[in-house]
C-alpha positions in Angstrom: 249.3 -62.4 102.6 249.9 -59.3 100.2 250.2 -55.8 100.8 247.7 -55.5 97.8 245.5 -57.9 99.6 245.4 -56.8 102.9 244.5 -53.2 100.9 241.7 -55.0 99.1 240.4 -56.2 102.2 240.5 -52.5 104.1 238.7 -51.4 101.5 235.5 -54.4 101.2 235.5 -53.8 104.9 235.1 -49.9 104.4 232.4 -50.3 101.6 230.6 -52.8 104.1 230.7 -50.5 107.1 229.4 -47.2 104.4 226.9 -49.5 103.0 225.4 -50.6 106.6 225.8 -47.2 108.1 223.9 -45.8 105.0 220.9 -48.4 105.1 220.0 -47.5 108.8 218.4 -44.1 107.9 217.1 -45.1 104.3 215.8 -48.8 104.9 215.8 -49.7 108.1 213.6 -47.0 109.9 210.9 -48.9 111.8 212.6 -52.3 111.7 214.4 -54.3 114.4 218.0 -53.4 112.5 217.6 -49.7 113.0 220.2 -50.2 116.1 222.3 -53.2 114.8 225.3 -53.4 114.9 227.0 -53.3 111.4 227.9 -56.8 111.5 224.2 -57.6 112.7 223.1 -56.0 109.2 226.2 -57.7 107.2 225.0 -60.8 108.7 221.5 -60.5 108.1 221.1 -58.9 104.4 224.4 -59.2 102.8 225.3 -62.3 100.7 228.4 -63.6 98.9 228.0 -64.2 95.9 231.6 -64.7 95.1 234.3 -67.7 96.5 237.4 -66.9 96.6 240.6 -68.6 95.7 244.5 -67.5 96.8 247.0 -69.1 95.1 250.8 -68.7 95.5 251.0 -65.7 93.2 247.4 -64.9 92.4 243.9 -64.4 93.6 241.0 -66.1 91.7 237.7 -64.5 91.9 235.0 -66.9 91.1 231.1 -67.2 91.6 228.2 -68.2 89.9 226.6 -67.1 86.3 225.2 -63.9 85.9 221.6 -64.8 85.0 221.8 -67.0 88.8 223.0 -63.7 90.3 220.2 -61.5 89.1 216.9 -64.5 89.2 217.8 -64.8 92.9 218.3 -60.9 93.8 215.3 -60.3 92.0 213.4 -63.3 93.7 214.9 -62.3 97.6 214.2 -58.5 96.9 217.8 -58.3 97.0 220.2 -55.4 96.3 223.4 -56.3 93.6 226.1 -55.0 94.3 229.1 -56.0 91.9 232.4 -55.2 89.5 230.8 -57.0 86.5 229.9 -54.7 84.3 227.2 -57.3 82.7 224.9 -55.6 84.7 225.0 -52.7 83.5 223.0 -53.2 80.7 219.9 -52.4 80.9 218.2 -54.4 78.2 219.1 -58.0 80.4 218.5 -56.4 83.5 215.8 -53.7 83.4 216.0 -52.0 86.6 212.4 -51.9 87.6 212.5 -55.5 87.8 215.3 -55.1 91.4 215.4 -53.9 94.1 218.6 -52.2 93.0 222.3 -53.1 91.2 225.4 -50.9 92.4 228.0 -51.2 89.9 231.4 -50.3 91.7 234.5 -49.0 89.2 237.6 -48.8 90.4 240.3 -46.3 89.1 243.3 -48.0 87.3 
C-alpha cells in the first residue's frame, strides 16, 4: 500500500463522514437514521458504484456505464455522487429528473 493510496482513502473516508454528518439535519429529521451512526447511514443509503482494481504499480477504477448509473439513481431516488464529469451535462441528465448529482473536482 501507497502513501498516495492510503491519502486517497483518508480523504473518501472524510467525504463519507461530512456527507453522513450533513444528511442528519437536512434528510433525516423524523426518520429512524436521525441518531445512526455514520456507518449505519453509509450502510444503509450509500452505494458503490465503482470496483476497484490495485495492481503492482497502478490503481484501476472501474464501474458500470453511465446511462446504468443515472437509470438506477433516478429509479432508487438516489443521490450521484461522482468524478465523471459526464454528468455534468445537463442536456443527458436534466436535474429535475434526480434526486441530486454531486460532481467532486479535485485540484491538480
Amino acid at each position: 500500500m501507497t502513501m498516495r493510496a492510503n491519502r486517497l482513502r483518508v480523504y473518501f473516508a472524510a467525504m463519507a463522514y461530512v456527507l453522513t454528518h450533513g444528511l442528519r439535519p437536512l434528510g433525516l429529521q423524523g426518520t429512524e437514521l436521525k441518531r445512526a451512526q455514520a456507518s449505519t447511514i453509509r450502510l444503509r443509503l450509500l452505494k458503490i458504484g465503482a470496483q476497484i482494481r490495485i495492481g503492482v504499480r497502478r490503481v484501476w477504477l472501474s464501474g458500470a456505464e453511465d446511462a446504468t448509473i443515472a437509470v438506477r439513481c433516478r429509479t432508487e431516488g438516489r443521490i450521484l455522487i461522482t468524478l465523471d464529469l459526464d454528468f455534468a451535462n445537463i442536456r443527458a441528465y436534466p436535474p429535475a429528473e434526480y434526486a441530486g448529482i454531486i460532481i467532486l473536482r479535485s485540484k491538480k
